[in-house]
C-alpha positions, 0 to 999 in steps of 0.5 A: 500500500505504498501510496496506496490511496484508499479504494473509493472512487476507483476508475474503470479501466479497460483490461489489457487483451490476450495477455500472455501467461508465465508459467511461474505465479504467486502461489496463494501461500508464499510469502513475498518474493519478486518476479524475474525481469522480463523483456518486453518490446523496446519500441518508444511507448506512448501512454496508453501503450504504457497502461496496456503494457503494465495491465499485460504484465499484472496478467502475467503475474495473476492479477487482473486490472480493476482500475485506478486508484490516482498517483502516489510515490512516484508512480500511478496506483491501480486496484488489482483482483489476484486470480487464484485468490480473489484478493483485492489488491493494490498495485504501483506502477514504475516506470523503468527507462530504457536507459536505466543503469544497473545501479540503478536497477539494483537500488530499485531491487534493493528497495523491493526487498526492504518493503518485503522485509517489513512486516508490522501493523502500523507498515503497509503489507507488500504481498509480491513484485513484477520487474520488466524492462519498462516497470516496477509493479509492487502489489501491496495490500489495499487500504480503506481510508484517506491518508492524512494529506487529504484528511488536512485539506479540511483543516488541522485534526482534533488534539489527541487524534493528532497524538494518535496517529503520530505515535502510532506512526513513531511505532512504525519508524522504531522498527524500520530503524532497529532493523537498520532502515531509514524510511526518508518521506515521512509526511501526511501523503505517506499515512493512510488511517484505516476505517479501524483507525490503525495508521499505516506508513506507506512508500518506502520509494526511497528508503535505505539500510542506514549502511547503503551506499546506493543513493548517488552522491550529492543526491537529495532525496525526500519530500522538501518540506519535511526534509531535515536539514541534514536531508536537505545539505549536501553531504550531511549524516542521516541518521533515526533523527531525522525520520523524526523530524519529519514526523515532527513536521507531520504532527506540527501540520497535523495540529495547527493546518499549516506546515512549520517550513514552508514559502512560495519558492524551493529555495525559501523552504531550503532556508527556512529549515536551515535557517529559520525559527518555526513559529511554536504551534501553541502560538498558531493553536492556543488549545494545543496543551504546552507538554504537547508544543514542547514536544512538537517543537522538540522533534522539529529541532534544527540540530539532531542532538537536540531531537528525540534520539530514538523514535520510541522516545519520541512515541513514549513523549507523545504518550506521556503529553496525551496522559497530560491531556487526560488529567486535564480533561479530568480537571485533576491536575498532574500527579504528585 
């Protein structure tokens, strides 16, 4: 479900026709594998022989095209029936360029295994992949509710929905990074809430072990206005604090409507997050409760040491500010 939007207003799309079949498919009791590179025709695709071509290859890895979901983490997100199975699935689509390197060929390998490595209930569920010469096709499990992104087109979240979600979200990132990984995109368009109310992190597009070395030099990767600024300067060590500070970033925008770092231009928002001082939230939302602004405020940190260090600090902050919400609903102070 990376950027696996949710499942109402689906399209109707035409199925590709005479799809040819291989003789190797999912298997309804296999864990997550990734299908072999297959070849296609190197013809120059216009977009609907694209659409046709990717609809082909879904066939060829059991599953059948229902229709589309919208875009999402750099590719387009379409819901798929898996043939054996009748599971309701969703599929991303990557386009591969002819040209690719085979660097980065292995980085979007890499990628894929680390989604398949993954399994937590606050983590979309990958199911398998399919890599052609022209696509990437992920299938992953389909959600049923709007990520947050949309959720914020209305307005800010009440309080402790806010709490809420993040913690559940700060759960996630504690297991990628105590399984060596950085997810790298940590904003309200990668959090899909269920109808169960169960956050779930999606789009690992540009996560990486905390070691690799794949990500070329130089190479800024992530979403501008919840990158850290050790994301955004060249060269910097990226390290568990800053998936942090993009969730920090989140939950700021969750509770006030508005995001801590942002302008009119790429380069005003570079400087804001190297630069600038966020206004507090309390000051843009007088009701969010002071331990709740100290701990916003604390997460977006322009300097690492002075964050949360770990992502369970972080989740275990956000509870202890939501238990400060409850004695004061309760009208009975803080303990002694």
């Amino acid at each position: 479900m990376p950027a696996v939007l949710a499942s109402p207003n689906v399209s109707p799309l035409p199925h590709a026709t005479n799809p040819e079949k291989l003789d190797s498919m999912r298997d309804s009791s296999s864990g997550p594998h990734i299908l072999q590179r297959t070849s296609t025709s190197s013809t120059a695709p216009t977009h609907a022989n694209d659409r046709v071509r990717a609809f082909a290859e879904a066939r060829c890895a059991g599953y059948e095209v229902l229709g589309s979901l919208g875009h999402g983490g750099g590719g387009k997100v379409f819901q798929v029936r898996h043939l054996k199975t009748g599971s309701v699935e969703a599929m991303k689509v990557l386009g591969l360029p002819p040209w690719i390197s085979v660097t980065a060929l292995e980085r979007v390998r890499r990628e894929i295994a680390l989604q398949a490595s993954i399994e937590h209930p606050n983590i979309v569920r990958f199911n398998t992949a399919r890599i052609t010469n022209s696509f990437a096709l992920l299938f992953m499990e389909l959600l049923d509710g709007p990520s947050l992104a949309r959720r914020l087109r209305f307005g800010s979240l009440p309080l402790r929905q806010s709490l809420n979600y993040t913690a559940q979200i700060a759960c996630a990132l504690g297991h990628l990074h105590e399984n060596g990984i950085l997810h790298r995109d940590i904003k309200p368009s990668n959090i899909v809430v269920t109808s169960s109310g169960i956050a779930k992190l999606l789009d690992f597009g540009v996560a990486r072990p905390v070691d690799s070395q794949l990500t070329a030099t130089g190479q800024v990767v992530g979403s501008l206005q919840y990158m850290s600024p050790e994301q955004i300067a060249l060269g910097g060590t990226i390290d568990a604090r800053s998936d942090i500070y993009s969730a920090g970033v989140t939950l700021y925008e969750l509770l006030t409507g508005v995001r801590p770092f942002d302008s009119l231009s790429p380069s005003g928002v570079i400087a804001a997050h190297l630069r600038g001082e966020p206004i507090p939230a309390i000051e843009l939302e007088p009701a969010i409760h002071p331990d709740v602004n100290d701990v916003v405020m604390r997460a977006i940190a322009r300097k690492p040491r002075d964050r949360y260090q770990t992502a369970v600090e972080f989740r275990d902050a956000i509870l202890a500010a939501d238990q400060a919400l409850c004695w004061q609903t309760a009208g009975s102070g803080r303990p002694n």
